[in-house]
Backbone as CSV, one residue per row, in Angstrom:
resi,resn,N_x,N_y,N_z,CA_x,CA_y,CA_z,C_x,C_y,C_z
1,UNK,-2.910,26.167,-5.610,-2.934,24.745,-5.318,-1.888,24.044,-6.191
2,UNK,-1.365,22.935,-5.597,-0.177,22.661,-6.416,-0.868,21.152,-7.429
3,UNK,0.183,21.151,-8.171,-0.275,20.015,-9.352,-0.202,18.701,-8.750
4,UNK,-1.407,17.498,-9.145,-0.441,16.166,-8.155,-1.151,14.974,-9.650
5,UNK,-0.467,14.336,-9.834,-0.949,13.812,-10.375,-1.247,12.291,-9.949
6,UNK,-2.113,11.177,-10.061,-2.498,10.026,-9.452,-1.205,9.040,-8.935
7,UNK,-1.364,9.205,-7.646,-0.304,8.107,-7.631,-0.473,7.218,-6.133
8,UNK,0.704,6.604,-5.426,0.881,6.193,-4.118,1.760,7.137,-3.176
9,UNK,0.909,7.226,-1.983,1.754,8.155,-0.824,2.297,7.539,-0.017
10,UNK,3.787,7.194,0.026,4.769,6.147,0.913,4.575,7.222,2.562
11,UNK,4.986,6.444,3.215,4.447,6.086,4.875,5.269,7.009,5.358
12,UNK,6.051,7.205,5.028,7.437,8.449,5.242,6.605,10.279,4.814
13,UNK,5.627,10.285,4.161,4.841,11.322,3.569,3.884,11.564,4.663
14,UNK,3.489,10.477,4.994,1.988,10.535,5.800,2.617,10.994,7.558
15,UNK,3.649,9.698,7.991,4.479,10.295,8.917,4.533,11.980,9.378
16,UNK,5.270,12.576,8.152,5.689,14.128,7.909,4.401,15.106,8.091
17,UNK,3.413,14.280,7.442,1.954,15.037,7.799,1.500,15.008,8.684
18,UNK,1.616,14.426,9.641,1.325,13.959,10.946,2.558,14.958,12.288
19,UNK,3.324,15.095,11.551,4.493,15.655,12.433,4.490,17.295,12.450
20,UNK,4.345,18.333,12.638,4.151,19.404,12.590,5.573,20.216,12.830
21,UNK,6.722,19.455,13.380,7.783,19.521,13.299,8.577,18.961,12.380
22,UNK,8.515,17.879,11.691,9.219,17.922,10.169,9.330,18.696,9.104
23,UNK,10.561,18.869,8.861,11.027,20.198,8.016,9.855,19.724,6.385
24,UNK,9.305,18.668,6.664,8.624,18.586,5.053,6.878,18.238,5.601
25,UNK,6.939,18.985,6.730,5.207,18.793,6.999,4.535,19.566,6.296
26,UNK,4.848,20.715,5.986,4.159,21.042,4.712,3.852,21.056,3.393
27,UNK,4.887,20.556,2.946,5.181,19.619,1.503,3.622,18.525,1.476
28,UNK,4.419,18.018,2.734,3.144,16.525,3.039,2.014,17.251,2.962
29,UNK,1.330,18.060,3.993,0.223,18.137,3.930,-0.022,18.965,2.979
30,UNK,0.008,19.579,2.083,-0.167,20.600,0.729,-0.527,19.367,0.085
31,UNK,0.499,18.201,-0.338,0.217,16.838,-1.095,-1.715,16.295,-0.720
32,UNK,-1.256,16.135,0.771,-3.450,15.502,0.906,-3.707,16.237,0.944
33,UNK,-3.826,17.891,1.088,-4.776,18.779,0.910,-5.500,18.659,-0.228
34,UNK,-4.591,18.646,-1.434,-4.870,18.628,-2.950,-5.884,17.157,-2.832
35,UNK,-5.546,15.901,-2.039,-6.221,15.104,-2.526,-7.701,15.097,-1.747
36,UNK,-7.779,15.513,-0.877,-8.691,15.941,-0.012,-9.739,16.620,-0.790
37,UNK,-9.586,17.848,-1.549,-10.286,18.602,-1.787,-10.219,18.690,-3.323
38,UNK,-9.738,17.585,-4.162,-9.900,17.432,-5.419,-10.436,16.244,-5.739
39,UNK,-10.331,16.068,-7.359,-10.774,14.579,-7.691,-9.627,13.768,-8.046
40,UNK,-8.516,14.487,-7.408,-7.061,13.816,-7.832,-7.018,12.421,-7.188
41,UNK,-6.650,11.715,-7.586,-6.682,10.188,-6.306,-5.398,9.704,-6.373
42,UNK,-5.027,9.728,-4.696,-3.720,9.104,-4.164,-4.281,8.057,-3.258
43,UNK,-3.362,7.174,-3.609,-3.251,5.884,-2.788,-2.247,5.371,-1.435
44,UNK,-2.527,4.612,-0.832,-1.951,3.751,-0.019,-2.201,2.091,0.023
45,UNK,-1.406,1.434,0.557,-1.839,-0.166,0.722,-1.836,-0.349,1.950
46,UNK,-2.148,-1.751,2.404,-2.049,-2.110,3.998,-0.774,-1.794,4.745
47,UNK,0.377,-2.118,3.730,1.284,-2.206,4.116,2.019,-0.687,4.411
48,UNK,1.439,0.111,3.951,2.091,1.688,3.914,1.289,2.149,5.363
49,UNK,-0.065,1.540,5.133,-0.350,1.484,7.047,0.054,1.115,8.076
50,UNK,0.374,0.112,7.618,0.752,-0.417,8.950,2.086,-0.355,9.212
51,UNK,2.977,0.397,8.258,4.361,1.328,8.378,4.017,2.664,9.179
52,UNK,3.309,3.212,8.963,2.505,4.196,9.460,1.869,4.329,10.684
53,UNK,1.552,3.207,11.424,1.683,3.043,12.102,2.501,2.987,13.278
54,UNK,3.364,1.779,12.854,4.602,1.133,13.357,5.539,2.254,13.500
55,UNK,5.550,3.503,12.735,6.507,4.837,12.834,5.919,5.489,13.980
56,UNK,4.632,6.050,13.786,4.221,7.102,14.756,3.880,6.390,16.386
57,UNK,4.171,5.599,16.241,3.575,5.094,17.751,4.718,4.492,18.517
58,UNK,6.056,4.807,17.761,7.278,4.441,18.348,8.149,5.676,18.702
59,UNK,8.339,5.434,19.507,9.484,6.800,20.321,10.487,6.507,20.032
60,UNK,11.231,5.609,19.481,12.719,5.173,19.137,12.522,5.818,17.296
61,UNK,11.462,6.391,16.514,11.074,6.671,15.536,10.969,8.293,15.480
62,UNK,10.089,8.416,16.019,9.198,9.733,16.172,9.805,10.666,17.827
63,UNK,10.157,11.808,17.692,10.220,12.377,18.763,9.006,12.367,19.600
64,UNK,7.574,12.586,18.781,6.534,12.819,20.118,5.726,11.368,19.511
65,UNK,5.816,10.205,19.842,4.950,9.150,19.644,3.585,9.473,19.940
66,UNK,2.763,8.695,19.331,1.274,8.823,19.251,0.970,7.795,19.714
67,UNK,-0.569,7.760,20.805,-0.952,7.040,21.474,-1.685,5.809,20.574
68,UNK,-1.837,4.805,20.551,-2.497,3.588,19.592,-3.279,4.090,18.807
69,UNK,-4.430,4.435,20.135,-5.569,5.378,19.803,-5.620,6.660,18.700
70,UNK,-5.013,7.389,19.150,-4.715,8.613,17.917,-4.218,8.024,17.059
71,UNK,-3.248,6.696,16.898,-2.567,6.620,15.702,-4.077,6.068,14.794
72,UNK,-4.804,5.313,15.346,-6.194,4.903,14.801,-6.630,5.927,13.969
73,UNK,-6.974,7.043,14.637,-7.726,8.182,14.372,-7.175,8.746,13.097
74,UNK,-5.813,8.782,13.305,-5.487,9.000,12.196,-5.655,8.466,10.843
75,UNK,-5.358,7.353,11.110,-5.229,6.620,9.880,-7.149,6.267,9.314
76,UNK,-8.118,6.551,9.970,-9.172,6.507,10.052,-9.486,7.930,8.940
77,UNK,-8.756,9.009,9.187,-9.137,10.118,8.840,-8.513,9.816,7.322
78,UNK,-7.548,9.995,7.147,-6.620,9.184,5.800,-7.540,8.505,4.950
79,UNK,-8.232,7.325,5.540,-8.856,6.704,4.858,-10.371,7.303,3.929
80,UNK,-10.531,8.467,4.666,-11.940,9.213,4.230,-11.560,9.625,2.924
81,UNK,-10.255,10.143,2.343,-10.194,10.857,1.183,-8.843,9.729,0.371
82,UNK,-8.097,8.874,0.997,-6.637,8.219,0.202,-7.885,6.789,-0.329
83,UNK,-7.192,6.063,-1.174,-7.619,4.910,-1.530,-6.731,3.640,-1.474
84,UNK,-7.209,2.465,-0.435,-6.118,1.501,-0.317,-6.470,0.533,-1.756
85,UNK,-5.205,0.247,-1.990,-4.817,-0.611,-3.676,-5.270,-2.066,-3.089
86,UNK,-5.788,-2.799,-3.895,-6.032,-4.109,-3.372,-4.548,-4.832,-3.313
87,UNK,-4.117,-5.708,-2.627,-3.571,-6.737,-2.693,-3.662,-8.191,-3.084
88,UNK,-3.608,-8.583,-4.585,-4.350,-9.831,-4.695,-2.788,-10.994,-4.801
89,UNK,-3.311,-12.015,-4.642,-2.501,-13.342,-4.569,-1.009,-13.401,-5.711
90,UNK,-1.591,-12.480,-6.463,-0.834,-12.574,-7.721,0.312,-11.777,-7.659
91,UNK,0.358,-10.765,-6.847,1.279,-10.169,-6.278,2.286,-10.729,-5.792
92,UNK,2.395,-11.708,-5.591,3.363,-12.506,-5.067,4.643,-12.911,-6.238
93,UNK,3.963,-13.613,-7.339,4.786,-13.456,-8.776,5.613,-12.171,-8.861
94,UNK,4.977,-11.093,-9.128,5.264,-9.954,-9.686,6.139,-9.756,-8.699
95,UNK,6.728,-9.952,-7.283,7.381,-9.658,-5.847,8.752,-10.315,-6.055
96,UNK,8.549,-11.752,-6.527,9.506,-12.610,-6.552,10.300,-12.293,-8.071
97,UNK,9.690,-11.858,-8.911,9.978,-11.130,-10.170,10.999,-10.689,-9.654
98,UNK,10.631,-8.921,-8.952,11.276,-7.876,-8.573,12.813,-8.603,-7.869
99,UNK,12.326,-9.422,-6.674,13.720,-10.142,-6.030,15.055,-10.274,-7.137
100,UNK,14.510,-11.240,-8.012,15.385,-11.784,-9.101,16.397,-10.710,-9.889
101,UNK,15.536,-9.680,-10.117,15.963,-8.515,-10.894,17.057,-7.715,-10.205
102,UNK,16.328,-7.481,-8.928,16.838,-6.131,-7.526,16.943,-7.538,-6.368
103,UNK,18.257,-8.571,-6.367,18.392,-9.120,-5.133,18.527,-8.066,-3.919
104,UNK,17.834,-7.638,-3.287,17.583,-7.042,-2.231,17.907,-7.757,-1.033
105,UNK,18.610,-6.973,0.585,18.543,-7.967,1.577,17.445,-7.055,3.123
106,UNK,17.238,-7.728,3.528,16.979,-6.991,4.792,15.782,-6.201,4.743
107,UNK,15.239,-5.094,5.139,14.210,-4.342,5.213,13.572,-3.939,4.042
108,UNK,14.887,-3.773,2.936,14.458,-3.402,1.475,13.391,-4.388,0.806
109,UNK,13.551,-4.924,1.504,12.269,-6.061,0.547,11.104,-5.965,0.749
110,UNK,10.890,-4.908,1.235,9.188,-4.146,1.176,8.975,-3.065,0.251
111,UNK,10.040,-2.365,0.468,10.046,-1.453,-0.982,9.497,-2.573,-2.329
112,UNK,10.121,-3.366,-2.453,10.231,-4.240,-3.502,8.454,-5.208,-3.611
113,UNK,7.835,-5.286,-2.089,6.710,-5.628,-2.453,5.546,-4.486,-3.159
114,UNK,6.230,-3.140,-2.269,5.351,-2.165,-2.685,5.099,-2.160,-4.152
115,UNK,6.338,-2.165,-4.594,6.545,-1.795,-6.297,5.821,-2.750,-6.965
116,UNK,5.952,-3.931,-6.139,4.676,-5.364,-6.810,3.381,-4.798,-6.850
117,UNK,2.582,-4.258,-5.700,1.403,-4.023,-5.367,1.315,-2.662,-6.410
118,UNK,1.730,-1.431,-6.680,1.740,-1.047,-7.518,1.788,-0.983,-9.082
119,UNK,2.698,-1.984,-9.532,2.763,-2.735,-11.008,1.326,-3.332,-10.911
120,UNK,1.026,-4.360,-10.383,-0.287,-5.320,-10.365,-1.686,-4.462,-10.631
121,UNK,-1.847,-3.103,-9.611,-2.690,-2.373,-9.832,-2.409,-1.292,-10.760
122,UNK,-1.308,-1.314,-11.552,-1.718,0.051,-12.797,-0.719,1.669,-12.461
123,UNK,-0.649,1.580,-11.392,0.259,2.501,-10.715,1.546,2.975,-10.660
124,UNK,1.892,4.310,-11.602,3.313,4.302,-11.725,3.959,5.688,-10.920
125,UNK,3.339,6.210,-9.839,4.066,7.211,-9.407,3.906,6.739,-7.861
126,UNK,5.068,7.104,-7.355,4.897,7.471,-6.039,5.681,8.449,-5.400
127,UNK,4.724,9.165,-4.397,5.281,10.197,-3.495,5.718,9.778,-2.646
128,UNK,7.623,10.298,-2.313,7.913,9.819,-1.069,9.120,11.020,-0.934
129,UNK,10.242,11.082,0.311,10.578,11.448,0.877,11.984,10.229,0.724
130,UNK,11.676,9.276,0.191,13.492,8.349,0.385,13.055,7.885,-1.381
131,UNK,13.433,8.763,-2.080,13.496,8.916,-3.549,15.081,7.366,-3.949
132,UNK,15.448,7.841,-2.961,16.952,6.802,-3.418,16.046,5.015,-3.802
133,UNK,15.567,4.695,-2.339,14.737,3.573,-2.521,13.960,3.039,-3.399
134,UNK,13.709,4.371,-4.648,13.231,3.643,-5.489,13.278,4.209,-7.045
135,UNK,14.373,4.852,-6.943,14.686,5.234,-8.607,15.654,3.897,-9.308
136,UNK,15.763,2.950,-8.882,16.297,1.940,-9.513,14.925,1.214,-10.549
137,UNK,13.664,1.909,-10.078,13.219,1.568,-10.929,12.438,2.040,-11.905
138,UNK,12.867,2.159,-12.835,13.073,2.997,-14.307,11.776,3.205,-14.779
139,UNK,10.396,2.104,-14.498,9.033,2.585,-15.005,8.277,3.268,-13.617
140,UNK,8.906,3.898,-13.131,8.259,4.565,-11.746,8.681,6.059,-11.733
141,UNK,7.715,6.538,-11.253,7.907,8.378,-11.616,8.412,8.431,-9.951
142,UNK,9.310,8.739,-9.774,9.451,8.739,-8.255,9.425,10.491,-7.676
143,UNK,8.484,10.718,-7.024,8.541,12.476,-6.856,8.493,12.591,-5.506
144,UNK,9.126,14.089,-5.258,9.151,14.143,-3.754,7.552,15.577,-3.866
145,UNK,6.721,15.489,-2.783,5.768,16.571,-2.587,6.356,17.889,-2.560
């Protein structure tokens, strides 16, 4: 079993687990196996859902899109063993922080909320698959599965 230590699983991970044809579906799923069947705890937020979503249920995304329904199911199943991070009001500071620091334009500015919702709750690792997106920031363990 491989080592994992507590962190957040970006939407690009969960995607790959879901895909049985991505060259890193097993990376991914080895990653929730461990959390599945340990007391290790990995996270997600709304927003890594509903990326997660928005990926698998698009054919301009995903070669074999998933029906609403299954994408439900899925993310239903996810939820039995991942833990979603709260999002509180205050997050918003800590967001507009990040802006100031990392002027960001365009899509990147979700990365940049994530990293809010993570700082706010205590959280310094995340698993992902687009490592570039977020080694600019220096108190974040950024690992690939």
């Amino acid at each position: 079993m491989i080592s994992v230590e507590p962190g957040i699983v970006d939407a690009n991970v969960l995607v790959c687990a879901m895909d049985a044809d991505a060259p890193q579906h097993a990376a991914s799923r080895a990653l929730l196996d461990v959390a599945r069947g340990s007391s290790t705890t990995l996270y997600v937020t709304s927003q890594i859902l509903c990326e997660f979503y928005s990926i698998v249920t698009n054919a301009r995304r995903v070669p074999k899109p998933r029906s609403p329904e299954d994408a439900l199911r899925a993310i239903s199943g996810l939820l039995a063993f991942l833990h979603v991070l709260p999002t509180p009001a205050s997050i918003v500071e800590g967001w507009l922080d990040l802006l100031r620091r990392h002027p960001v334009t365009g899509a990147d500015v979700f990365d940049l909320q994530l990293v809010a919702t993570m700082q706010s709750n205590g959280i310094q690792q995340i698993y992902t698959f687009n490592t570039d997106d977020f080694e600019v920031f220096a108190e974040l363990a950024v690992l690939t599965p």
